[in-house]
N, C-alpha and C positions, 0 to 999 in steps of 0.2 A: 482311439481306434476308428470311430466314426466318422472325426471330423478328416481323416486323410481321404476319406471315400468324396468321391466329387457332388458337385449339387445333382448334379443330372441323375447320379444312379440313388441319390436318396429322396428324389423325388417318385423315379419306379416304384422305388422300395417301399415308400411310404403308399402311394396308387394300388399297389400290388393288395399288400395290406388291408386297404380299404375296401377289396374286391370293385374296384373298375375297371375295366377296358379303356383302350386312348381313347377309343369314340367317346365313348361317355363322358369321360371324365376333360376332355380338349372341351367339347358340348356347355359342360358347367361353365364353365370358365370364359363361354367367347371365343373360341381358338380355334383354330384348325388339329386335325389330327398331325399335319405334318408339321407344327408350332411345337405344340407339344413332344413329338419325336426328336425335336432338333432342342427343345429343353432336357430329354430324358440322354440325349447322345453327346450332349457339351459344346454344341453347336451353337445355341442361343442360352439367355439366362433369363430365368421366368421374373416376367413382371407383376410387381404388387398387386395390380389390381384381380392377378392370375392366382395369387397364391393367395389372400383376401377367400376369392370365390371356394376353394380348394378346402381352406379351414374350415369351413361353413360345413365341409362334407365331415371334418374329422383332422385332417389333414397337422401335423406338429410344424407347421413354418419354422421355427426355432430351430428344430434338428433338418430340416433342408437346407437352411440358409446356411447355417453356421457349424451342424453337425451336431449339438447340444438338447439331449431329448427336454422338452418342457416339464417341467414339476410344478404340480400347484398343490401347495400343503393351507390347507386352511388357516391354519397359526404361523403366520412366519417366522416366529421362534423358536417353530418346534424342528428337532432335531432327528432323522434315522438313525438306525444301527445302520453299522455294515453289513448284515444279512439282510434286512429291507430293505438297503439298496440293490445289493443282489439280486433280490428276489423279484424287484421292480424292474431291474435290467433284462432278467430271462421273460419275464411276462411281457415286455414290451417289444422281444424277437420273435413269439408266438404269432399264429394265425389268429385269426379272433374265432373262431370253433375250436382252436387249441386253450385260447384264452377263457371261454366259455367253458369248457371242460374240466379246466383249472382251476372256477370261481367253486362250481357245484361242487366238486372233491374237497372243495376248502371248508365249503360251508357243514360238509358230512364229517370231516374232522373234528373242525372246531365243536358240535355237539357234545356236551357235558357228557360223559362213560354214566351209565346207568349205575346205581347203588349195589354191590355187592355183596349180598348177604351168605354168610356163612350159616351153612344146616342143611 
């Protein structure tokens, strides 16, 4: 699905995400705003040393370049379900105040149910 989407609009997409403006975020990098618009419109193709600076912010190079969101699993052996991957997929189309919202409800879940006592 992702990788049919162009570099340009998954580098938006990932900016958006990160909450930057082109100022800002062209700024980081060295670039002009209109470098970076002509990166984001398929005009030009962002250079390493551009998307390097970018990462630094947050940025998944992996899923710009190639469309492939990054996974770093601490145990390379270790394997998901298919609902953790799911569930990694929807968490990683979230805003991060959505994502944030997500983690707190998680952690209020996961809380052991208090002991219920009959009487």
């Amino acid at each position: 699905m992702s990788k049919n989407i162009p570099i340009g609009l998954r580098l938006r997409e990932q900016r958006e995400k990160l909450g930057y403006n082109q100022t800002n975020f062209a700024e980081h990098a060295g670039i002009t705003r209109k470098t970076l618009f002509g990166y984001e419109n398929g005009t030009r193709s962002p250079d390493a040393a551009s998307l390097a600076a970018w990462e630094e912010l947050g940025l998944d190079v992996l899923y710009v370049v190639v469309g492939q969101k990054n996974r770093t699993i601490n145990n390379s052996n270790a394997k998901i379900s298919h609902e953790e991957q799911e569930l990694i997929d929807v968490f990683d189309e979230m805003t991060p105040s959505q994502q944030k919202a997500l983690l707190e409800l998680g952690k209020v879940i996961a809380q052991p149910e208090p002991n219920k006592q009959a009487g």
